[in-house]
VMD Tcl script that draws the C-alpha trace (Angstrom):
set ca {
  {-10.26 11.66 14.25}
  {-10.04 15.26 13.26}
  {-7.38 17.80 12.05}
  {-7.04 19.18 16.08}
  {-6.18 15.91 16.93}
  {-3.05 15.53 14.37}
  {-2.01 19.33 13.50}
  {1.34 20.42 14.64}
  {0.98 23.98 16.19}
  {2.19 26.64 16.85}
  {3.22 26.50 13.56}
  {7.01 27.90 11.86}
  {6.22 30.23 9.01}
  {7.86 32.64 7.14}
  {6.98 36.40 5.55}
  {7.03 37.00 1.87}
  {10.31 39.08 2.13}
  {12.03 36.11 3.88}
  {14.95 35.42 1.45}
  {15.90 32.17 0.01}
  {18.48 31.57 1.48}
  {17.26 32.18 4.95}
  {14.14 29.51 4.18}
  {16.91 27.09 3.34}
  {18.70 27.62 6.66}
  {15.32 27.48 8.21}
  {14.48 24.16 6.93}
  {17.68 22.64 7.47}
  {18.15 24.08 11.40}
  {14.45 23.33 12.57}
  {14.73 19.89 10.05}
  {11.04 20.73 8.33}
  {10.08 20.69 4.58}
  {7.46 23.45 4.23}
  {6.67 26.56 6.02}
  {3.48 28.89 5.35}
  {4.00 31.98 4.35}
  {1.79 34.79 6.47}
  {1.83 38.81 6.08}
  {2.06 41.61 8.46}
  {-1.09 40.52 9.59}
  {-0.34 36.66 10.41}
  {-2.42 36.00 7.53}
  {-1.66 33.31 4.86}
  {-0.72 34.18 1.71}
  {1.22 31.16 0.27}
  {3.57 28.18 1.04}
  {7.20 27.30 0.49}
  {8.24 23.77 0.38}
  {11.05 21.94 -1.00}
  {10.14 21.41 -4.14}
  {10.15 25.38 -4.72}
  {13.82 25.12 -4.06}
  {14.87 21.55 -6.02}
  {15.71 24.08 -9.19}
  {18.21 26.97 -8.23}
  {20.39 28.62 -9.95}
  {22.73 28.36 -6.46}
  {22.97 24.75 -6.67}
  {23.64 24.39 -10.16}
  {19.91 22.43 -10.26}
  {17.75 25.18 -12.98}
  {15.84 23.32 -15.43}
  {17.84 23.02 -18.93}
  {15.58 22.50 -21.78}
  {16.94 22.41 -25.21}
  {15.99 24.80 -27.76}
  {13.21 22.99 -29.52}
  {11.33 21.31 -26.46}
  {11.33 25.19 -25.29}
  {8.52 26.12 -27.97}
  {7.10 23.50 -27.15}
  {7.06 24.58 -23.04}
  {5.85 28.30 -24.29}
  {7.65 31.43 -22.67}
  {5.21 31.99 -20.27}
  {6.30 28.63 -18.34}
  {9.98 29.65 -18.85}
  {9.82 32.69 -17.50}
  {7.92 30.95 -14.20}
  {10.47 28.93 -14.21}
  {13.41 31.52 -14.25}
  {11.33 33.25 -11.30}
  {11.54 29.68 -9.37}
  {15.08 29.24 -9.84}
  {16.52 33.14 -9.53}
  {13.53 34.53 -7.01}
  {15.49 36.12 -4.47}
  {12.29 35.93 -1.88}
  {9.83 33.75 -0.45}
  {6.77 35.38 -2.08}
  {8.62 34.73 -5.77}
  {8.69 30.85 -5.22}
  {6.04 30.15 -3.17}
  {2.55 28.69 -3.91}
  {0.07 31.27 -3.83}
  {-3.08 29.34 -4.07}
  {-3.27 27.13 -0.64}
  {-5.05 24.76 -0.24}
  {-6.51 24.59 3.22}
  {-7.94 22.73 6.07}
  {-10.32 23.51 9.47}
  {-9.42 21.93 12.67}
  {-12.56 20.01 12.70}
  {-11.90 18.43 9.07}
  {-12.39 14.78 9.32}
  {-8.68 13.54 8.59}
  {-10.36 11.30 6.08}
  {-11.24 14.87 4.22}
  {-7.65 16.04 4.85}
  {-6.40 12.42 3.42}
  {-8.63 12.21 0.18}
  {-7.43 16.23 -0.66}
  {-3.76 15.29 -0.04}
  {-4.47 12.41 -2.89}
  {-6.27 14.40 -5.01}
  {-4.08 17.63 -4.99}
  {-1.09 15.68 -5.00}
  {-0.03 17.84 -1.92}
  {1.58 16.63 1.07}
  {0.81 18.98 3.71}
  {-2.17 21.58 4.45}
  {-2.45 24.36 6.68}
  {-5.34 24.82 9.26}
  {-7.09 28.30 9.51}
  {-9.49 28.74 12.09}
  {-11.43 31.87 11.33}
  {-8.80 32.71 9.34}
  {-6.24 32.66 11.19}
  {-3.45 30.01 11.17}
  {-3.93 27.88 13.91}
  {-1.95 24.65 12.84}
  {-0.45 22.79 9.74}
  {-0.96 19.00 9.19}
  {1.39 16.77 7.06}
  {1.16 12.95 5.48}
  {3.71 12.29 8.68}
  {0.67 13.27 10.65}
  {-1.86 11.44 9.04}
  {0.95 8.06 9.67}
  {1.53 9.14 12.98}
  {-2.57 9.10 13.59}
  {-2.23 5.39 12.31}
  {0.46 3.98 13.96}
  {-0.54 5.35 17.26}
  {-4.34 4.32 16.85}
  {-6.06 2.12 19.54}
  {-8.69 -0.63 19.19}
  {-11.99 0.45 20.46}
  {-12.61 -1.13 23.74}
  {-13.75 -4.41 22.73}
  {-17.11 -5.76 24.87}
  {-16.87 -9.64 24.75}
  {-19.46 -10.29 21.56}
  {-21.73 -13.31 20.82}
  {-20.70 -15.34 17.71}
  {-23.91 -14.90 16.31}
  {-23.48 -10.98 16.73}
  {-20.15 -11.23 15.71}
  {-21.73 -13.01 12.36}
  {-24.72 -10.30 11.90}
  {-21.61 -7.38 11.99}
  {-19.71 -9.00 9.39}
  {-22.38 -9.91 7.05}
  {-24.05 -6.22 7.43}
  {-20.94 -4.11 7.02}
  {-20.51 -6.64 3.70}
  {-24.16 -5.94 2.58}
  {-22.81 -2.12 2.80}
  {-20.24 -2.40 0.58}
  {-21.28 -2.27 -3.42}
  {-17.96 -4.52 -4.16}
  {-19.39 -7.93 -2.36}
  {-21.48 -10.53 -3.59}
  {-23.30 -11.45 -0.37}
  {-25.54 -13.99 -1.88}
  {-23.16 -16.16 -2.69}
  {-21.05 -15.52 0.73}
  {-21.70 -17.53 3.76}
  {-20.18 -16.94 7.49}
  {-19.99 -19.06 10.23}
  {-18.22 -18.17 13.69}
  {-17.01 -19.95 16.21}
  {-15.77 -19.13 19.70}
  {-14.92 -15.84 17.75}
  {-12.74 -17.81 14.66}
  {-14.76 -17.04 11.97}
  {-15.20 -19.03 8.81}
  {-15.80 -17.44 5.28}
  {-17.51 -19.85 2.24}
  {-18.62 -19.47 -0.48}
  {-17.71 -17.66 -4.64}
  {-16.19 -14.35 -4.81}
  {-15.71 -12.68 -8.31}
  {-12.27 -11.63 -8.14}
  {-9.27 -11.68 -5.74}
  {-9.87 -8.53 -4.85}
  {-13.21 -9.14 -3.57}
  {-12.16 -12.38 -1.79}
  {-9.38 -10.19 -0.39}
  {-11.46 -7.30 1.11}
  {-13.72 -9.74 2.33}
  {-11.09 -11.16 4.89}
  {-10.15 -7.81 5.79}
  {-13.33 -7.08 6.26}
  {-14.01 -10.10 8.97}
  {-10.49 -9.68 10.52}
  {-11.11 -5.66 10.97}
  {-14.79 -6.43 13.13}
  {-14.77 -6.13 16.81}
  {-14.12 -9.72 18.37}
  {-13.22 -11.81 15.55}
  {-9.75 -13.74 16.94}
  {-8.86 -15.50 13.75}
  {-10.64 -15.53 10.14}
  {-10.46 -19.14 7.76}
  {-10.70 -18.29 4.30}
  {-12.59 -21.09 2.50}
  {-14.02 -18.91 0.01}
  {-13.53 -19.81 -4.26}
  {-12.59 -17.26 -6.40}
  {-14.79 -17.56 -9.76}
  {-12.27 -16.45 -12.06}
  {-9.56 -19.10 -10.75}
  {-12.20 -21.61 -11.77}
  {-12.95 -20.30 -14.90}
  {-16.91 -20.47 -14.13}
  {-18.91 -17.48 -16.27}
}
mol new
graphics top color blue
foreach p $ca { graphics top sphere $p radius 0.5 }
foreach p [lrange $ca 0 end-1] q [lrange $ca 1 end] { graphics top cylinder $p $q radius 0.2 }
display resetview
């Protein structure tokens, strides 16, 4: 699946003079978490989320360090953080550097930047312009509503040959000492793995290939019988 497929649009942004207060209204009347931030042009300049509001001075919520961790911190970081909690406007909280995705992005892509950034939404520019914004709801939503590809009654022995290659693909399993027998689509795995982990992703592996009903797991894990 792509981005297209997933992305909310149109989307609900905000512009940089958009006070605080009115993106906390916002978030709470149209019950989201983030909104981009776009110019007099529509285009992107930032984002505010909810975590640029968890520290205001409104609340009661600013950041209290004591006096010796705050040499330690450096007044460059305080004074970001005064900005955070006392910013009156969108553009004094909001995260300038976006991180962005295009409607074709594999969600895959989308998924492994949302890990790695430690982010949990991106916006979608299509030639630059915001087109859509998609979230780690999304990317749920994309599971939970998935379908099973039309499945085309299989042979056991084909059934066998797509478990065993997809295995051969992966650098985690030990094929030579894996064997896989199938029956009437219940499929049978013997053999050593190494670890439980291997013996674990190799049952997910047979019970996530097209036309397996049921998967026995038969295999020995080395390290439970202490072999070296």
């Amino acid at each position: 699946m792509l981005v297209r497929d997933v992305m909310v649009a149109p989307v609900i942004t905000v512009k940089p003079s958009t006070t605080i207060k009115e993106v906390a209204e916002l978030f709470l009347k149209r019950r989201i978490s983030a909104a981009p931030v776009v110019d007099i042009q529509d285009k992107l300049v930032g984002i505010v989320s909810e975590g640029d509001l968890l520290h205001r001075v409104e609340a009661g919520t600013e950041r209290h360090h004591s006096w010796w961790l705050q040499g330690f911190i450096g007044n460059a970081a305080l004074a970001a953080e005064y900005v955070k909690s006392h910013g009156l406007k969108a553009s004094d909280v909001m995260t300038r550097d976006v991180i962005t995705a295009a409607p074709e992005t594999p969600l895959h892509e989308v998924a492994a930047l949302m890990e790695r950034n430690e982010i949990r939404r991106v916006p979608v520019l299509e030639n630059g312009q915001l087109v859509g914004i998609v979230s780690r709801a999304n990317l749920i939503q994309a599971v939970a509503t998935a379908r099973r590809l039309l499945e085309i009654p299989l042979s056991d022995t084909t059934i066998r040959e797509n478990i065993m290659a997809n295995l051969k693909k992966q650098p985690w399993a030990h094929t030579t000492l894996l064997n896989v027998t199938v029956n009437a689509g219940v499929v049978d795995l013997w053999g050593i793995a190494e670890s439980a982990a291997e013996r674990k992703a190799i049952k997910v592996a047979a019970e996530s290939t097209l036309g397996v009903r049921a998967v026995n797991d038969n295999l020995i894990t080395r390290a439970v019988r202490g072999w070296q």
